[in-house]
C-alpha positions in Angstrom: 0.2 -24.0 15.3 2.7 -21.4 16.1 5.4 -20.0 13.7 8.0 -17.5 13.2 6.8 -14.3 11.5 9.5 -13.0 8.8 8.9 -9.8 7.3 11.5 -7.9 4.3 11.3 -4.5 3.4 11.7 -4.4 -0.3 11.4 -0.9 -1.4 8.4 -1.0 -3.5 6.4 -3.4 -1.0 6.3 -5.4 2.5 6.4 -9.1 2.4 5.5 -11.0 5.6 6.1 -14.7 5.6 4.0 -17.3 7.6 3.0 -20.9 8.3 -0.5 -21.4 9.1 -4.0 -22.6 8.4 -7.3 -21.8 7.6 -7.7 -20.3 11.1 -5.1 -18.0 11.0 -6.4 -17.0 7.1 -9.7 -16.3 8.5 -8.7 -13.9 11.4 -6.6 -12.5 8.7 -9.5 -11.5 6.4 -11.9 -10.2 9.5 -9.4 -7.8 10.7 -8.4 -6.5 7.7 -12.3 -6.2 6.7 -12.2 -4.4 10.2 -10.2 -2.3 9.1 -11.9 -0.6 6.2 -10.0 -3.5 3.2 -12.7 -4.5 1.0 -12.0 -8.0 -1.0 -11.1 -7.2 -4.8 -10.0 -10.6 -5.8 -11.0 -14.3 -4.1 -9.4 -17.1 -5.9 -8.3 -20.7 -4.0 -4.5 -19.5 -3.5 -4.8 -15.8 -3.3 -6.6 -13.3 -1.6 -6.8 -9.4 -2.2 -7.6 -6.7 -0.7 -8.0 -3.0 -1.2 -8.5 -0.1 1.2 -9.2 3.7 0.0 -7.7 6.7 0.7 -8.6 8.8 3.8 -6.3 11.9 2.9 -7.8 13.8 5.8 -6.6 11.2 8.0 -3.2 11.2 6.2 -4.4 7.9 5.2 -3.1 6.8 1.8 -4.8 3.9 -0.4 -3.4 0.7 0.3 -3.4 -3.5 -1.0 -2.8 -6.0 0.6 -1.9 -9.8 -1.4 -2.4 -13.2 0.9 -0.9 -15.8 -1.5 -1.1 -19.7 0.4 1.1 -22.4 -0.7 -0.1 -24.7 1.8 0.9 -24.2 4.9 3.1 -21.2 4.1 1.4 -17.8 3.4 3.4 -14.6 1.4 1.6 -11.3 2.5 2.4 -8.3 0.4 1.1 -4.7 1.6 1.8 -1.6 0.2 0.9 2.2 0.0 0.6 3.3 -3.3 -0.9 6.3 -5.7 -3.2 5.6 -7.9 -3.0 5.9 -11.2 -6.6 7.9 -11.6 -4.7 10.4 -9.6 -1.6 10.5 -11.6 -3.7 11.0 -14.7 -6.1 13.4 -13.2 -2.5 15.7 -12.1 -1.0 15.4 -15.6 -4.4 16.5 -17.2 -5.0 19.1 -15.1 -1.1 20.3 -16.1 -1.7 19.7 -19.6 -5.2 21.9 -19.6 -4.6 24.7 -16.4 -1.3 25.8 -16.2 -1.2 27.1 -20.0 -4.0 29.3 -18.9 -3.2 30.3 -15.1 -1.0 32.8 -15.7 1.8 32.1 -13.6 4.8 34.4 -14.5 7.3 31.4 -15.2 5.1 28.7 -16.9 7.7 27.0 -18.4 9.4 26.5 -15.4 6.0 25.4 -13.7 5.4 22.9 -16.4 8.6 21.4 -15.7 8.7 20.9 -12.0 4.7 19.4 -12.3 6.5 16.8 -15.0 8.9 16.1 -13.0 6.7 15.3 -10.1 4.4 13.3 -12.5 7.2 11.5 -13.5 8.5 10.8 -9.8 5.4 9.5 -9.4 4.8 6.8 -12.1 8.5 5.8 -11.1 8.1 5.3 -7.1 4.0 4.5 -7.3 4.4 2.1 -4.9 5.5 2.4 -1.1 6.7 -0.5 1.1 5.8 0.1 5.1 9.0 0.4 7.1 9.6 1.4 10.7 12.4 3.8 9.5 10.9 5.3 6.5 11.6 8.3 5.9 10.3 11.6 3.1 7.5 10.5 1.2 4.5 9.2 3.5 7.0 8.7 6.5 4.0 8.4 9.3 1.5 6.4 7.1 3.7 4.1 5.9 5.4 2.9 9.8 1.6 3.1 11.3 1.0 1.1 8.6 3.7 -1.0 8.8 3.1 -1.6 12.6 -0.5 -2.5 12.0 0.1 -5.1 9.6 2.7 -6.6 11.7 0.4 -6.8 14.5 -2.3 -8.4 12.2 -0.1 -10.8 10.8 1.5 -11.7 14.3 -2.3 -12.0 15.6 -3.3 -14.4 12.7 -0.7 -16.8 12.5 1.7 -16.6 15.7 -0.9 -17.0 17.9 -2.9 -19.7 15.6 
């Protein structure tokens, strides 16, 4: 069964739209397991999937959400910082820089709040080809892989 891929950009996440069966599902859930996603939740309409961080790679963590209503599937994909990471920064802000002895702690304090703050607001990262500042090369390699995925799953069904 071939369809017509759509995929929208909406700022915090990627949304690809497809018809398609169990097949394409399937071929779906091998490649991303392929590609380093581990299954987190299984249920009969939705399928998630999680894949760590390789920072040395510049590799941020990333989900992935197959919802099927039928025919039709709704694939959300997203980079994203984790919250164990936001905590871990704050924490480490709250207990190190009194103590560090940087000549302007104030005005360290207030640029890591800042950034702590940026980053419970914008945790979440869709995958565009024109991103651009935060994560600009993850997120379009990203966004390119899981275009070609998709395409491969349930185009080509």
């Amino acid at each position: 069964m071939a369809s017509e891929l759509t995929i929208h950009h909406l700022g915090r996440l990627t949304r690809a739209t497809a018809q398609g069966g169990d097949a394409g599902l399937k071929k779906l859930r091998s490649a991303l397991l392929l590609k380093d996603f581990i299954v987190t939740a299984e249920r009969e309409n939705l399928l998630e999937f999680r894949r760590r961080a390789y920072l040395t790679q510049d590799d941020w963590p990333m989900r992935v959400l197959v919802r099927r209503d039928g025919a039709q599937f709704e694939i959300d994909y997203y980079l994203y910082i984790p919250w164990g990471w936001i905590t871990a920064f704050t924490v480490l802000m709250w207990l190190v820089l009194p103590f560090a002895g940087i000549p302007n702690a104030p005005l360290a304090f207030g640029l890591a709040s800042v950034v702590a703050a940026l980053a419970i607001y914008k945790q979440k990262f869709d995958c565009r080809p024109d991103a651009r500042f935060w994560q600009e090369r993850p997120r379009q390699r990203w966004g390119e892989i899981m275009e070609r995925l998709v395409r491969e799953a349930f185009v080509r069904s």
